[in-house]
VOMAR-936191 format. One record per residue (C-alpha): residue number from 1; x, y, z. Coordinates in nm, 3 decimals. Example, Ala and Ser with C-alpha at 12.3 -4.5 7.8 and 13.67 -1.06 7.14 Angstrom:
BEGIN
<num 1, east 1.230, north -0.450, up 0.780> $
<num 2, east 1.367, north -0.106, up 0.714> $
This chain:
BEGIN
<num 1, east -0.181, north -0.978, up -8.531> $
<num 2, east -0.069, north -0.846, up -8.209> $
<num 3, east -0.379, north -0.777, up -7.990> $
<num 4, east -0.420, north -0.613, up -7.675> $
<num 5, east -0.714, north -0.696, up -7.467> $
<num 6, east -0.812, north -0.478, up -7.204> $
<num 7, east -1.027, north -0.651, up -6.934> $
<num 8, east -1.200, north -0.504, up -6.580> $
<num 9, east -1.102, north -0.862, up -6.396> $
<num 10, east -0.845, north -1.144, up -6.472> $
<num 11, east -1.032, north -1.379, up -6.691> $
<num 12, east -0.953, north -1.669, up -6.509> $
<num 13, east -1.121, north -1.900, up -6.366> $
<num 14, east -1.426, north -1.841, up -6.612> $
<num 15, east -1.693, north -1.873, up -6.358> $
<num 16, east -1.857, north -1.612, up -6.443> $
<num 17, east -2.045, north -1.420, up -6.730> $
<num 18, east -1.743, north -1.196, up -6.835> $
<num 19, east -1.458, north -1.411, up -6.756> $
<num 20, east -1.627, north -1.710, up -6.957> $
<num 21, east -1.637, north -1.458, up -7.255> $
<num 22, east -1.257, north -1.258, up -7.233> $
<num 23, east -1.095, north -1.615, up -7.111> $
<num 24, east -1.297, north -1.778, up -7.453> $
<num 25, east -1.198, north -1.472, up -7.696> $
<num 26, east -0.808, north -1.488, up -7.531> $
<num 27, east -0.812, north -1.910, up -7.613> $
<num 28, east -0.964, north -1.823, up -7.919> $
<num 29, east -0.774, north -1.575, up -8.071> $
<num 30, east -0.466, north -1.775, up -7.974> $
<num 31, east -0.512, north -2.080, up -8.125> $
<num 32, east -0.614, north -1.887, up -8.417> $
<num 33, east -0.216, north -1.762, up -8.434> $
<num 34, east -0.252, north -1.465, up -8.303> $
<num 35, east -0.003, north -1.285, up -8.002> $
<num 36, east -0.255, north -1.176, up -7.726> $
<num 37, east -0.111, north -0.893, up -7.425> $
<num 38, east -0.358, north -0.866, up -7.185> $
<num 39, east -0.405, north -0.591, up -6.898> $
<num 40, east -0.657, north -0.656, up -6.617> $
<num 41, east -0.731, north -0.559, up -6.271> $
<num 42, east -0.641, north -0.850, up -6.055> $
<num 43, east -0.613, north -0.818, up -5.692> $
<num 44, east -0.335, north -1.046, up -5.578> $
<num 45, east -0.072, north -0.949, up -5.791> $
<num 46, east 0.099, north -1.095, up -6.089> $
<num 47, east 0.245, north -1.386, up -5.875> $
<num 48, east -0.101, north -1.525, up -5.856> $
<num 49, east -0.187, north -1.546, up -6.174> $
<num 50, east -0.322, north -1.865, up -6.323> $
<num 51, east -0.082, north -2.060, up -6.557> $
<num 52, east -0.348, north -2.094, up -6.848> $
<num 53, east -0.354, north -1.740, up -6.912> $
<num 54, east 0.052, north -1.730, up -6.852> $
<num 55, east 0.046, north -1.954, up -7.144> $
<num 56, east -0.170, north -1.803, up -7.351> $
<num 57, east -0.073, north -1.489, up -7.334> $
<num 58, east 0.279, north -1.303, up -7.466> $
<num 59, east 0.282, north -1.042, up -7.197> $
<num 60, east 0.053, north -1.037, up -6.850> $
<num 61, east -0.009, north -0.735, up -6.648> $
<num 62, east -0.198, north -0.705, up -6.335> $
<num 63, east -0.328, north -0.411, up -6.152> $
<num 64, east -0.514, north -0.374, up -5.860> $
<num 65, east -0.874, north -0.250, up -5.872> $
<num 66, east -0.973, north 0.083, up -5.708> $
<num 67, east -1.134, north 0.137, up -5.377> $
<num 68, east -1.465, north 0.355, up -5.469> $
<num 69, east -1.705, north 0.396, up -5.164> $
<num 70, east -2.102, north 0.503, up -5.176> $
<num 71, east -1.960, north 0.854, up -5.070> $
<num 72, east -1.745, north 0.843, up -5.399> $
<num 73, east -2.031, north 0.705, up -5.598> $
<num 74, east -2.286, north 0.978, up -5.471> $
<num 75, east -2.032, north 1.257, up -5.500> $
<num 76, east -1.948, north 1.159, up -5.876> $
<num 77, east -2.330, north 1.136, up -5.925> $
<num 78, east -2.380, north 1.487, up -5.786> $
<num 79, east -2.092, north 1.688, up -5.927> $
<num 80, east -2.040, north 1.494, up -6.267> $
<num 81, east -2.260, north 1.427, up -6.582> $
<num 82, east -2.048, north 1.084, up -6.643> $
<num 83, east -2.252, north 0.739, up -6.570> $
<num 84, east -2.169, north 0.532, up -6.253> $
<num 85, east -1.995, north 0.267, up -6.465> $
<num 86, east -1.721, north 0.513, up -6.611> $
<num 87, east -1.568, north 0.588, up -6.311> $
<num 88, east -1.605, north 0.214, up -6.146> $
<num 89, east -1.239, north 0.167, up -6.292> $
<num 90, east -1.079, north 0.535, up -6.269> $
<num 91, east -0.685, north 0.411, up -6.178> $
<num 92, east -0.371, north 0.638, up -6.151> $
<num 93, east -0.200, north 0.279, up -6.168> $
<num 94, east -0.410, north 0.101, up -6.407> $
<num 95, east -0.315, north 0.442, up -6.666> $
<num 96, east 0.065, north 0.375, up -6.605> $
<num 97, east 0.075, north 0.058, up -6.679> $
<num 98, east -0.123, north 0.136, up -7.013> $
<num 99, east 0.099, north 0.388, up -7.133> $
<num 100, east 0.410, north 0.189, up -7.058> $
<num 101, east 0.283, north -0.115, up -7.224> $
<num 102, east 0.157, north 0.084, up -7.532> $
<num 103, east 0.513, north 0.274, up -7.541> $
<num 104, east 0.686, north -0.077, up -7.554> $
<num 105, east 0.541, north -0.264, up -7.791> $
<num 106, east 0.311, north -0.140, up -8.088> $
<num 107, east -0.057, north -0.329, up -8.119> $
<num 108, east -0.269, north -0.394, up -8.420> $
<num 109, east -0.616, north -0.373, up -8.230> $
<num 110, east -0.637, north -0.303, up -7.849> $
<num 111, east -1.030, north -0.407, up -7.758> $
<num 112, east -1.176, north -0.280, up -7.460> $
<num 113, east -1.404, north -0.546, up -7.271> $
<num 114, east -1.709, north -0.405, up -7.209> $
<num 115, east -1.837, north -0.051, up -7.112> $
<num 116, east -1.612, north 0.021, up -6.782> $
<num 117, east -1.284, north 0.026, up -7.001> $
<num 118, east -1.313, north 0.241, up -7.173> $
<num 119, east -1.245, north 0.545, up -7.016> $
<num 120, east -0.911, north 0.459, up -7.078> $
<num 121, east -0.929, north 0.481, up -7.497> $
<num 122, east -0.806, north 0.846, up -7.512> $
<num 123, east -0.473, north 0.657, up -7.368> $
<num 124, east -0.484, north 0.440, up -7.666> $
<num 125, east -0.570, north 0.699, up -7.927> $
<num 126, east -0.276, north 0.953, up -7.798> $
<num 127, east 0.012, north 0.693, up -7.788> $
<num 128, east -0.081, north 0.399, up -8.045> $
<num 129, east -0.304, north 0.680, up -8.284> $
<num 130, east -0.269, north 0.402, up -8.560> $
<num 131, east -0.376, north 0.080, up -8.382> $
<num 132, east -0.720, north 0.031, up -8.447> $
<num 133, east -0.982, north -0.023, up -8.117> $
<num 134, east -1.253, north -0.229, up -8.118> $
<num 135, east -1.530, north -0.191, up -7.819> $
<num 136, east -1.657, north -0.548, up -7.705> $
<num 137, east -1.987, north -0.475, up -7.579> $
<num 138, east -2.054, north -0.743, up -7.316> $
<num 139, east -2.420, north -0.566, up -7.277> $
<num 140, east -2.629, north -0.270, up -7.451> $
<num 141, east -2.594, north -0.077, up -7.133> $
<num 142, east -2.840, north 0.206, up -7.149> $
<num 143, east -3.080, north -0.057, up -7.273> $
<num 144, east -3.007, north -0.289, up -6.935> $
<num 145, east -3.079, north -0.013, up -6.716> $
<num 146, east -3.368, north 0.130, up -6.890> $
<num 147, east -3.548, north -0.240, up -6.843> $
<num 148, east -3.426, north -0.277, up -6.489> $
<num 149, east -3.594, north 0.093, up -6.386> $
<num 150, east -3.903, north -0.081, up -6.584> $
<num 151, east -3.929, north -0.342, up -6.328> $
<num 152, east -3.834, north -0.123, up -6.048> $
<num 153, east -4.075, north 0.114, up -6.111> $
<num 154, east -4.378, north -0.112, up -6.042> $
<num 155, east -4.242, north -0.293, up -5.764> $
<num 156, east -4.358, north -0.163, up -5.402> $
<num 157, east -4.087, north 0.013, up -5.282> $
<num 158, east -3.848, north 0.005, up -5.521> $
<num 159, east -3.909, north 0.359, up -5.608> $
<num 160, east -3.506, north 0.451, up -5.529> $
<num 161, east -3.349, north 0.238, up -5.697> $
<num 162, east -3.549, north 0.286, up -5.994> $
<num 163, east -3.504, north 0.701, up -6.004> $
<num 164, east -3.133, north 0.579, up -5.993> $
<num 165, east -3.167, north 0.321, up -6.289> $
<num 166, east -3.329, north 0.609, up -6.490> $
<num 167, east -3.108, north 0.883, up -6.398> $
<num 168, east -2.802, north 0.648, up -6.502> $
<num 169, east -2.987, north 0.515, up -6.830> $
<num 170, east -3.029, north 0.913, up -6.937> $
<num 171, east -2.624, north 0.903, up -6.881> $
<num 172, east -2.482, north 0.622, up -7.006> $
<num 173, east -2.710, north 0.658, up -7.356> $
<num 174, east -2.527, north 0.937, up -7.396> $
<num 175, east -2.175, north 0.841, up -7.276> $
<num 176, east -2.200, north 0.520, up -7.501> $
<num 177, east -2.283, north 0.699, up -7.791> $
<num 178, east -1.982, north 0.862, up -7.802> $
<num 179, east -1.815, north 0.523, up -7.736> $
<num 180, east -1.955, north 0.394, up -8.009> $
<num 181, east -1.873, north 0.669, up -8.273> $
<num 182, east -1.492, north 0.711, up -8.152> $
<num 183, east -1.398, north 0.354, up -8.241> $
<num 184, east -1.351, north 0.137, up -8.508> $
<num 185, east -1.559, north -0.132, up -8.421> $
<num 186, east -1.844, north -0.204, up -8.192> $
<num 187, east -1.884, north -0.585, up -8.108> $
<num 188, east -2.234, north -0.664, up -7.961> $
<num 189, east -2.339, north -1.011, up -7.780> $
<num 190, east -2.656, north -1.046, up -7.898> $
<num 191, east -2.894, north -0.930, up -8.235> $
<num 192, east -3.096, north -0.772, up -8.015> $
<num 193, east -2.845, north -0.582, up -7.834> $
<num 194, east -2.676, north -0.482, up -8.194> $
<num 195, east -3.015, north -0.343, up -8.284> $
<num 196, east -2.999, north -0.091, up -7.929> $
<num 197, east -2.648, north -0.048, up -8.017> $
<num 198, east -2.677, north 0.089, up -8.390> $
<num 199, east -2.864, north 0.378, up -8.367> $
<num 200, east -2.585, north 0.504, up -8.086> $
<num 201, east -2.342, north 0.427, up -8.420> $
<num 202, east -2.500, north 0.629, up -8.663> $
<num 203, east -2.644, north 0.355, up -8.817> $
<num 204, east -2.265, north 0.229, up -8.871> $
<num 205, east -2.254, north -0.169, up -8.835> $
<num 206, east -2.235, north -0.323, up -8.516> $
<num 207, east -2.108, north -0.659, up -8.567> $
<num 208, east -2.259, north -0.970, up -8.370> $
<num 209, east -2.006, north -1.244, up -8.175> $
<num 210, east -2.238, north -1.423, up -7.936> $
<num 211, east -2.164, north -1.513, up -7.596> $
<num 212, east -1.954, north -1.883, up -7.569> $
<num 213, east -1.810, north -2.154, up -7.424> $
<num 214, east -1.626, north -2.482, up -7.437> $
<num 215, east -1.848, north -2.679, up -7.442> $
<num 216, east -1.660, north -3.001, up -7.352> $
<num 217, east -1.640, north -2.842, up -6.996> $
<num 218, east -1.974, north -2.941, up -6.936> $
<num 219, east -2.013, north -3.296, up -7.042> $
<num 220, east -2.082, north -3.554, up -6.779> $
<num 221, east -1.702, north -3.630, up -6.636> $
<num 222, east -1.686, north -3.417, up -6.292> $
<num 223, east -1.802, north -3.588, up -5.959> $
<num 224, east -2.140, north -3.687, up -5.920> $
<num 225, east -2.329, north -3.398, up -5.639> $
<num 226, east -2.668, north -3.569, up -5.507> $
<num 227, east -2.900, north -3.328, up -5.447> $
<num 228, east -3.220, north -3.552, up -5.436> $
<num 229, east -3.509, north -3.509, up -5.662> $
<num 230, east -3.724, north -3.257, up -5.755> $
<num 231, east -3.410, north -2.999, up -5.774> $
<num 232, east -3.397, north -2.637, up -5.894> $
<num 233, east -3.123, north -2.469, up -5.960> $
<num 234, east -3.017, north -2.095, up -6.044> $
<num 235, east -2.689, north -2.001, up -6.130> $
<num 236, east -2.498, north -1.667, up -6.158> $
<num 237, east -2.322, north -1.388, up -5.935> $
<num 238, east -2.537, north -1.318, up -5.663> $
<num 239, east -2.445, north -0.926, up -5.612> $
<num 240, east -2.608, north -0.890, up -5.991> $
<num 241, east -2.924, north -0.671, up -5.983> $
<num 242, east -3.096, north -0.842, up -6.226> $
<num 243, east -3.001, north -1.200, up -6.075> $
<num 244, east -3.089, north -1.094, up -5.716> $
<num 245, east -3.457, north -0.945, up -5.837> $
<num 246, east -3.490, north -1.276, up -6.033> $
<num 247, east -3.426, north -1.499, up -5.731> $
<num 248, east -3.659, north -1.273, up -5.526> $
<num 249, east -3.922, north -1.287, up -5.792> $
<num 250, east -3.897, north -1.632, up -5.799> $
<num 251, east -3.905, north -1.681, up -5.422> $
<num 252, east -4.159, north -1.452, up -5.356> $
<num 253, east -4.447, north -1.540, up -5.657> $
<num 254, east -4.358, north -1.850, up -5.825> $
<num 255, east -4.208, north -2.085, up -5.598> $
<num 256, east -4.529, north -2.125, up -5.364> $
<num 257, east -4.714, north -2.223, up -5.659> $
<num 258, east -4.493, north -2.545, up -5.749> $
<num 259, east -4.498, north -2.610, up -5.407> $
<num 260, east -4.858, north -2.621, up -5.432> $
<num 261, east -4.848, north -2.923, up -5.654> $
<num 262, east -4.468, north -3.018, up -5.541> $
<num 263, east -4.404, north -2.997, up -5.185> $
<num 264, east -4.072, north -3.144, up -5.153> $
<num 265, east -3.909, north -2.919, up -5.428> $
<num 266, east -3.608, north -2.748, up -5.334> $
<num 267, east -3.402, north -2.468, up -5.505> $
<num 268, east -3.022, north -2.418, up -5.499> $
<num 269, east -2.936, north -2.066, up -5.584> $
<num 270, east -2.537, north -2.107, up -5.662> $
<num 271, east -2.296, north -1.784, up -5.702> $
<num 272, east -2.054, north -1.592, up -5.516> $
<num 273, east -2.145, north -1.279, up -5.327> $
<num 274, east -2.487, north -1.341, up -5.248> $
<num 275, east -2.655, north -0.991, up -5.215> $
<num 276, east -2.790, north -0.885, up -4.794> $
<num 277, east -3.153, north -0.909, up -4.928> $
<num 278, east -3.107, north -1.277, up -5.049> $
<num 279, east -3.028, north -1.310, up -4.656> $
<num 280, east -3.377, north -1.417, up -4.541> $
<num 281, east -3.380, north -1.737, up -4.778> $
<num 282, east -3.140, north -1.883, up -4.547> $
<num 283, east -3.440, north -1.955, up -4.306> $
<num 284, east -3.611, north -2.129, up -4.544> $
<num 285, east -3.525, north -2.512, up -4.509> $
<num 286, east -3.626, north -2.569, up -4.900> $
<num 287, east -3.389, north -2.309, up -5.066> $
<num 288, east -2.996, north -2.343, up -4.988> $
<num 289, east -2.809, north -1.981, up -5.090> $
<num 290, east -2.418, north -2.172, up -5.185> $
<num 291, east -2.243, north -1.880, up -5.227> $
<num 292, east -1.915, north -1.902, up -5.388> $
<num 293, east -1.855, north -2.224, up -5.553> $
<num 294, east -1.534, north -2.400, up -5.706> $
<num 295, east -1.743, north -2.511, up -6.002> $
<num 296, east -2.096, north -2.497, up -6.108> $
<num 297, east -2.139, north -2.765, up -6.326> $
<num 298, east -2.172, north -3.069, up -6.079> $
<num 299, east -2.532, north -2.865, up -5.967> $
<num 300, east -2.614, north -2.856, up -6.294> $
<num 301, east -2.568, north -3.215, up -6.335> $
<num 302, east -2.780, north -3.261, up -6.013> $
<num 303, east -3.064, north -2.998, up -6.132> $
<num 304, east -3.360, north -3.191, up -6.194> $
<num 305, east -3.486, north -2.844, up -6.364> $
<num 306, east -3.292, north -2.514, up -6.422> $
<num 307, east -3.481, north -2.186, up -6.399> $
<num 308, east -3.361, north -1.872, up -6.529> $
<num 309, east -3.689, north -1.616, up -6.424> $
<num 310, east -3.507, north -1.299, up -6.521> $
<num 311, east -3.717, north -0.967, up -6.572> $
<num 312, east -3.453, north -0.709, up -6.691> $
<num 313, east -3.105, north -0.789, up -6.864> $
<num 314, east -2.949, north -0.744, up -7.193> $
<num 315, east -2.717, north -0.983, up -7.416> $
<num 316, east -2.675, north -1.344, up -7.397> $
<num 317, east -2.732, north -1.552, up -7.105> $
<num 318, east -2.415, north -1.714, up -7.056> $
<num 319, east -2.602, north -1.914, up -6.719> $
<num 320, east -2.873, north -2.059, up -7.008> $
<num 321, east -2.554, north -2.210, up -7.253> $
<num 322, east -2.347, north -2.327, up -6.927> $
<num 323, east -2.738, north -2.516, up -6.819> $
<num 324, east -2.792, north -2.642, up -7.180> $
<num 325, east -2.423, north -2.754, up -7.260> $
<num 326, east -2.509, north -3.008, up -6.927> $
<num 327, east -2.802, north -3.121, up -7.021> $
<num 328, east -3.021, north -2.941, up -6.826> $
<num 329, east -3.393, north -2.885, up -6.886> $
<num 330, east -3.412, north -2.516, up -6.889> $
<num 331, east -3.748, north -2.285, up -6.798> $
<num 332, east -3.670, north -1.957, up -6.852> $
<num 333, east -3.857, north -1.638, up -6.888> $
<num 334, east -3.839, north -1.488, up -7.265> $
<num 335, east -3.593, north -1.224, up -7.136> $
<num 336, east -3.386, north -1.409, up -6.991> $
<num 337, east -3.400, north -1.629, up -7.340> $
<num 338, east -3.348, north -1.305, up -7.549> $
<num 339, east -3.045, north -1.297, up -7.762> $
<num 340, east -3.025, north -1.651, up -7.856> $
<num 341, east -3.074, north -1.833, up -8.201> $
<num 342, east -3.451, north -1.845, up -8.332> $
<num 343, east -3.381, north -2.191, up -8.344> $
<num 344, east -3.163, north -2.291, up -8.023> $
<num 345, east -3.473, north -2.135, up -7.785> $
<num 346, east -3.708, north -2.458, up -7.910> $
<num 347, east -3.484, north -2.657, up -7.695> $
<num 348, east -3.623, north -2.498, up -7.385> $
<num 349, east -3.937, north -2.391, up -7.234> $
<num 350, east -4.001, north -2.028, up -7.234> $
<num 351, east -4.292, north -1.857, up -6.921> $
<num 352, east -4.386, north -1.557, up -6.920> $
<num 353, east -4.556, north -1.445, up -6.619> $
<num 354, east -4.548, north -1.635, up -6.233> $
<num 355, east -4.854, north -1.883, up -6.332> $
<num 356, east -4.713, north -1.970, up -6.669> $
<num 357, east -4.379, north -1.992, up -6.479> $
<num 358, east -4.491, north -2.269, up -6.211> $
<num 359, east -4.727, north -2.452, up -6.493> $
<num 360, east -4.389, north -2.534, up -6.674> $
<num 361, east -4.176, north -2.635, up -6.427> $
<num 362, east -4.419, north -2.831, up -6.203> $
<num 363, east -4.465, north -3.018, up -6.597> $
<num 364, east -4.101, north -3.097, up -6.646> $
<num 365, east -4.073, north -3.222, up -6.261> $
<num 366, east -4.353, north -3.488, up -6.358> $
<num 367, east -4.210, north -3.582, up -6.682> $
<num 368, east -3.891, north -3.748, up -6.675> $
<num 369, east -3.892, north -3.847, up -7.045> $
<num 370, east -3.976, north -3.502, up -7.158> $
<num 371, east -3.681, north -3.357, up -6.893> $
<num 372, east -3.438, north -3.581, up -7.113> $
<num 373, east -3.534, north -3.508, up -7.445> $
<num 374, east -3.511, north -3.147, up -7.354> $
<num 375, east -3.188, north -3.214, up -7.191> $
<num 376, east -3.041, north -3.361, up -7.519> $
<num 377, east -3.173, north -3.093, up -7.776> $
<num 378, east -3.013, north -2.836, up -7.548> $
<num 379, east -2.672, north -2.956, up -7.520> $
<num 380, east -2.687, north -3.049, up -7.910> $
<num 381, east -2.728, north -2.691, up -7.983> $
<num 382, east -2.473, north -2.530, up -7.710> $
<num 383, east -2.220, north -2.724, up -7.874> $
<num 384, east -2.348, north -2.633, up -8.223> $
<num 385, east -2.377, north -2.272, up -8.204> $
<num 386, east -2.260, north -2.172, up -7.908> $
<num 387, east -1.881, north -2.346, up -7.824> $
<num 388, east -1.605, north -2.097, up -7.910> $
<num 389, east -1.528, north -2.297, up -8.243> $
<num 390, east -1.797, north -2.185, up -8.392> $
<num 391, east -1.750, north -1.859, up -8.266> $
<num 392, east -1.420, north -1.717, up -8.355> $
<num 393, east -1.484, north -1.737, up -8.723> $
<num 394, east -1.707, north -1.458, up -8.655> $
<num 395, east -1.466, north -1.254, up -8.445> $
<num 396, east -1.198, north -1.255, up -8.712> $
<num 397, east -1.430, north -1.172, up -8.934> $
<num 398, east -1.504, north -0.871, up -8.777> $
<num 399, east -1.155, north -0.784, up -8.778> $
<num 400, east -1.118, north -0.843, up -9.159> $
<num 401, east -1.407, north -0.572, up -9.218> $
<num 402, east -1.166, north -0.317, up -9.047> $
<num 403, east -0.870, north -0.365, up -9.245> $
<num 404, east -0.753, north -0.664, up -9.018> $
<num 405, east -0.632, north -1.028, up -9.046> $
């Protein structure tokens, strides 16, 4: 097949949640024999483009992402009924380049990578009407911001940003919906997310290709990082609402309670763009904010726990298979735990709740032979279930139930 993957950032390096997905489904589909064109916004140019995805791919293009201020935001939000995230990637350029790439070569499936895309799919329909389109959805969006205006809502002056969170839920339900009923496939991350997806579908099936990864990336062969004992360690972009309110949740309710019974603990919160209110944790000698990193795994290695305390999300928790896949013992709240296997969420330890939270991981940092046992069942099963072996099957799959392969 010839497949044309639209995607809102180059998907390389996969450091993050949906670059390690497109970069996976692009290797993937690949090795699997089929010819992959990919169009992304990328800010440095085409020049700059890393030589894996030159190689995988038949044809590259690059475009670079639009400028959109508050002002634009609020004005959108004020004279339009569309959600925030369909006009995050509104671009004169980014069209163009579509149409000129869809003129020039004809596509069996163009898939739009996640919700922001696809404000471009009347393009697709108009000059390929035959290809079919398949959305990927990275997350069940309405659903995301429906749970973060839950949390919002009873936190002490959060009232703004959870008016905002509902007033955008209200709009995207109804701008994915008609997503979801104008293409031939929906793709959802998660079972959970498939269920929030289907009624959007008219009952219509939503198909379910979990997050991945390789999961020989993670085994024990980068340089050793000593970060001492009794180690925590978060990972994930920093900017990300439901990260940041995770690491402030932490912080704020959980953390003085292992200190209680572990003084000397000290967390490592590691991702790029750390957000102005994770700021203040710089003063605290115990808790190191990295910022951007070249690669995460060597903390992982060094994590004598990893914690994953999210409140509001959606999908699969790419951070959790990246933790388990090293090895890590992984606490992590049942949210943040949602969308994996029945079976896979035995291998870690599941708190609901700041007291429940601390009991755990104050446990694991006193049990050494419990912290390895963990440590093993977890990578077992991210290299089971999770590596992107195991996953494509499923993808093409998908594709054969619309008339592909």
């Amino acid at each position: 097949m010839r497949i044309l993957l639209l995607t809102p950032s180059l998907p390389y390096p996969p450091h993050q949640g949906g670059a390690i997905r497109n970069f996976g489904i692009i290797r993937g589909l690949r090795e699997a024999g089929h010819e992959i064109s990919l169009l992304s916004f990328h800010t440095n140019g085409i020049d700059n483009v890393a030589s894996p995805l030159v190689d995988l791919c038949t044809r590259l293009e690059v475009v670079p992402p639009p400028s959109r201020s508050r002002k634009d935001r609020l004005r959108d939000m004020l004279l339009t009924r569309q959600p925030d995230i369909a006009r995050r990637l509104l671009s004169a350029a980014f069209r163009q380049r579509l149409i000129a790439m869809l003129d020039a070569e004809t596509y069996d499936l163009v898939q739009f990578e996640g919700l922001e895309m696809t404000p471009y799919l009347d393009v697709v329909r108009q000059h390929q009407p035959a290809a079919k389109i398949c959305y990927d959805a990275h997350n069940a969006e309405y659903a995301l911001q429906r749970s973060i205006f839950e949390v919002d809502r009873k936190t002490p002056g959060r009232l703004a940003p959870a008016l905002y969170s509902w007033a955008q839920a209200q709009r995207i339900y109804h701008y994915e919906r008609s997503v979801c009923n104008r293409v031939d496939c929906v793709i959802a991350v998660s079972e959970e997310d498939a269920e929030a997806l289907r009624p959007l579908r008219e009952n219509r099936p939503v198909a379910v290709v979990p997050n991945g990864i390789f999961a020989e990336r993670y085994l024990n062969n980068t340089p050793r990082l000593d970060l001492g004992e009794n180690v925590l360690v978060f990972t994930g972009k920093m900017d990300y609402r439901p990260n940041v309110d995770a690491i402030l949740w932490f912080v704020d309710a959980v953390l003085p309670l292992i200190r209680a019974s572990v003084p000397d603990v000290r967390l490592y919160v590691v991702g790029q763009k750390p957000h102005q209110s994770l700021e203040a944790l710089r003063d605290d000698p115990g808790i190191e904010v990295t910022g951007w990193v070249a690669d995460v795994q060597p903390f992982l290695q060094a994590a004598t726990v990893y914690i994953a305390p999210l409140r509001m999300g959606s999908g699969t928790r790419l951070k959790i298979l990246e933790a388990m896949a090293s090895g890590c013992a992984v606490v992590a709240t049942p949210i943040a735990a949602s969308g994996l296997k029945t079976g896979v969420k035995a291998s870690i330890i599941m708190a609901e709740g700041a007291e429940a939270f601390a009991r755990e991981v104050v446990a694991l940092l006193n049990d050494a032979e419990r912290r390895q046992a963990l440590g093993k069942a977890a990578q077992a099963d991210a290299r089971r279930f999770y590596d992107w072996s195991a996953l494509i099957p499923y993808l093409l799959e998908t594709y054969k139930d619309i008339g592909l392969g």
